[in-house]
N, C-alpha and C positions, 0 to 999 in steps of 0.2 A: 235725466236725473238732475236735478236742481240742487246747488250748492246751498249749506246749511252752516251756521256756525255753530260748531262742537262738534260738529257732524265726519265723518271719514269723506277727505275731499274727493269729490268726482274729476274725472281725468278731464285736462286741455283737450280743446278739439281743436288744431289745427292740420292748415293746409298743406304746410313743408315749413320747413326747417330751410334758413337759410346761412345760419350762421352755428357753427356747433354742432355737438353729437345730439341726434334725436333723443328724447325723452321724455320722460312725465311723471309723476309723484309715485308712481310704483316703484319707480326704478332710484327712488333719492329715498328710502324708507334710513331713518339714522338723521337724515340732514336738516337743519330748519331751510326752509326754503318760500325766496321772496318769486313773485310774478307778479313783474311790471308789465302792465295794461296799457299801451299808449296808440296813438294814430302819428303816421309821417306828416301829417298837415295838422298836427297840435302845437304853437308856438310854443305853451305852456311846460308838455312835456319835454322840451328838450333847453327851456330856461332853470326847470328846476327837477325834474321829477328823474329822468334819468341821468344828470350829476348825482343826484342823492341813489340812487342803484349803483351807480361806477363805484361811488366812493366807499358804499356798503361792503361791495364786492371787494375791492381790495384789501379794506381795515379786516374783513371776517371770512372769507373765501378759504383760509387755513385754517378755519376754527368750527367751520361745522356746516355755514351757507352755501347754499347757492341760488343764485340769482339767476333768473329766465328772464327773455324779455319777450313780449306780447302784441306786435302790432294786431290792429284791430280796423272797424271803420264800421261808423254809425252814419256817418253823413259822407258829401266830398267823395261819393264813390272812385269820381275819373282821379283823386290825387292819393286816397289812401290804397293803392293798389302792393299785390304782389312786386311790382317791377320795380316801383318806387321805395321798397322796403331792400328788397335786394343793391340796388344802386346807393343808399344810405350803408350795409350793413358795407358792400366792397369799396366804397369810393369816399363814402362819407358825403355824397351829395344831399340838401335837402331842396325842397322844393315850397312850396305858394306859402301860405300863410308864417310857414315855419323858418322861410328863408328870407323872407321879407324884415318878420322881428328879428330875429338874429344878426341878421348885418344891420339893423338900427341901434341893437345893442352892444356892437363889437364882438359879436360872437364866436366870426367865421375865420376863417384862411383868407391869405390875399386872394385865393383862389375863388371864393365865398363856399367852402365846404368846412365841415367840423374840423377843428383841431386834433380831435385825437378818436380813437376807433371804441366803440361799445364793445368790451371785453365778454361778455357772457354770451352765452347760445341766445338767437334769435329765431324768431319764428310768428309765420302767418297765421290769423285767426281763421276760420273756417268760415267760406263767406257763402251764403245758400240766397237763388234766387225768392224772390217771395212770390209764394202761389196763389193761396188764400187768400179770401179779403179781408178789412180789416173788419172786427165784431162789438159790437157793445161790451165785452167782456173783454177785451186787448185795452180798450178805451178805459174803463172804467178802473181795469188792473194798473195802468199805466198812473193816473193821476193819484188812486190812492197810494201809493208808494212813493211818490215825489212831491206832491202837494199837500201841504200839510194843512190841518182846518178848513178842508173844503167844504164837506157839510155846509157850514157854518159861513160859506160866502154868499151872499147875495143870490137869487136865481139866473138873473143876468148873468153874473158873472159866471156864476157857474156853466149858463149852456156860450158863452167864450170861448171857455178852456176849454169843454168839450170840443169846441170847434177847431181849435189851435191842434188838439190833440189827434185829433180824424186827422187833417191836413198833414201834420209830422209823419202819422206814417204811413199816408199815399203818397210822400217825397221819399222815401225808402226803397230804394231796389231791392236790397240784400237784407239776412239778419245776419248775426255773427252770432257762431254758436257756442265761444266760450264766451264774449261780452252777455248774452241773454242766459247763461247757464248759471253765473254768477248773480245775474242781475243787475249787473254794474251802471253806475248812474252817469258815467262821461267818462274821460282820457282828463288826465292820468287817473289809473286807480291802480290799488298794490293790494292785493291777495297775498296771506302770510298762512303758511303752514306750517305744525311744528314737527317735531321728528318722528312719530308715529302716523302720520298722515292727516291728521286731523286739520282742519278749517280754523283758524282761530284769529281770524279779522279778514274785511274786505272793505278798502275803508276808496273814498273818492277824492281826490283834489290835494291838498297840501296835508303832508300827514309828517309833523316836526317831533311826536315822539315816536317816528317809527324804528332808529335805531335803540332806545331803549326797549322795545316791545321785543326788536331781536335778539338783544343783550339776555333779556331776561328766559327766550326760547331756547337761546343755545346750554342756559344754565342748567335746563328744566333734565 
């Protein structure tokens, strides 16, 4: 089942729970509720996208929210792993890409781990080997959802991207079954649901009005 907006959300597939009581949108009926989408090897998410979750959680966590958080992994299979999620969630370790910018930007402990601990339940995305091969129809789904004015590119250009596109996902081991259920375009992305279960944003990348979107959920 494939997530819709307006639509009654479909459940998280993950693989364990690593941090926090298991759950899922059936069990939060009443609550507006954020899910944070991120990879351990996303520098991005953890410069800005889970600060803006922590801080969410604290200001409204009494007030109606709550906050899940989602590792995931589209690429980097050997570094977005179960083990490396769990080592983050107990130790506050991170690793390649993510540990690299962080101590460029003073992020870390003298130790080089996070300063302070992700307060809400975490949890692994469901990771499934890939079976099938890829099809003109994966290909052609993929570019119309991300590229915009394709039609309208050049033919060259066009069979390029076809090309770029075949090769992305013969570099895929795995899919992730909540990242493809959503549709989600990268790490970070923030899945908001209101208090009746319903779907009501799935947005990608830097999202600066999303405490007012929750403001006005909890109102609803």
């Amino acid at each position: 089942m494939k997530a819709q907006i307006g639509r009654k959300t479909p459940p998280l597939s993950v693989s364990c729970w690593v941090q926090g009581t298991e759950t899922n949108f059936d069990r939060l009926s009443g609550q507006v509720v954020l899910v944070e989408i991120f990879q351990v090897n996303c520098p991005g998410c953890f410069l800005y996208a889970l600060p803006q979750a922590i801080d969410l959680h604290q200001k409204y966590a009494q007030h109606g929210l709550s906050v899940l958080g989602v590792a995931t992994a589209f690429e980097d299979f050997d570094k977005n792993t179960l083990e490396n999620l769990t080592r983050l969630a107990e130790n506050g370790e991170v690793i390649g890409e993510t540990l690299s910018l962080l101590s460029q930007h003073g992020e870390l402990s003298a130790e080089g781990r996070l300063p302070y601990r992700i307060p809400f339940p975490l949890a692994m995305d469901r990771l499934n080997k890939r079976q099938a091969e890829t099809t003109e129809h994966d290909i052609e789904n993929f570019i119309k959802t991300r590229i915009l004015n394709f039609e309208q590119r050049p033919e060259a250009d066009q069979q390029k991207i076809r090309r770029q596109v075949r090769h992305y996902f013969q570099s895929l081991d795995y899919h992730a079954e909540t990242f493809e259920r959503f549709d989600l375009k990268g790490t970070p992305s923030h899945i908001l649901v209101d208090k009746q279960g319903i779907l009501r944003d799935c947005a990608f990348g830097a999202y600066p009005e999303l405490e007012a979107r929750i403001l006005g959920l909890l109102q609803e």
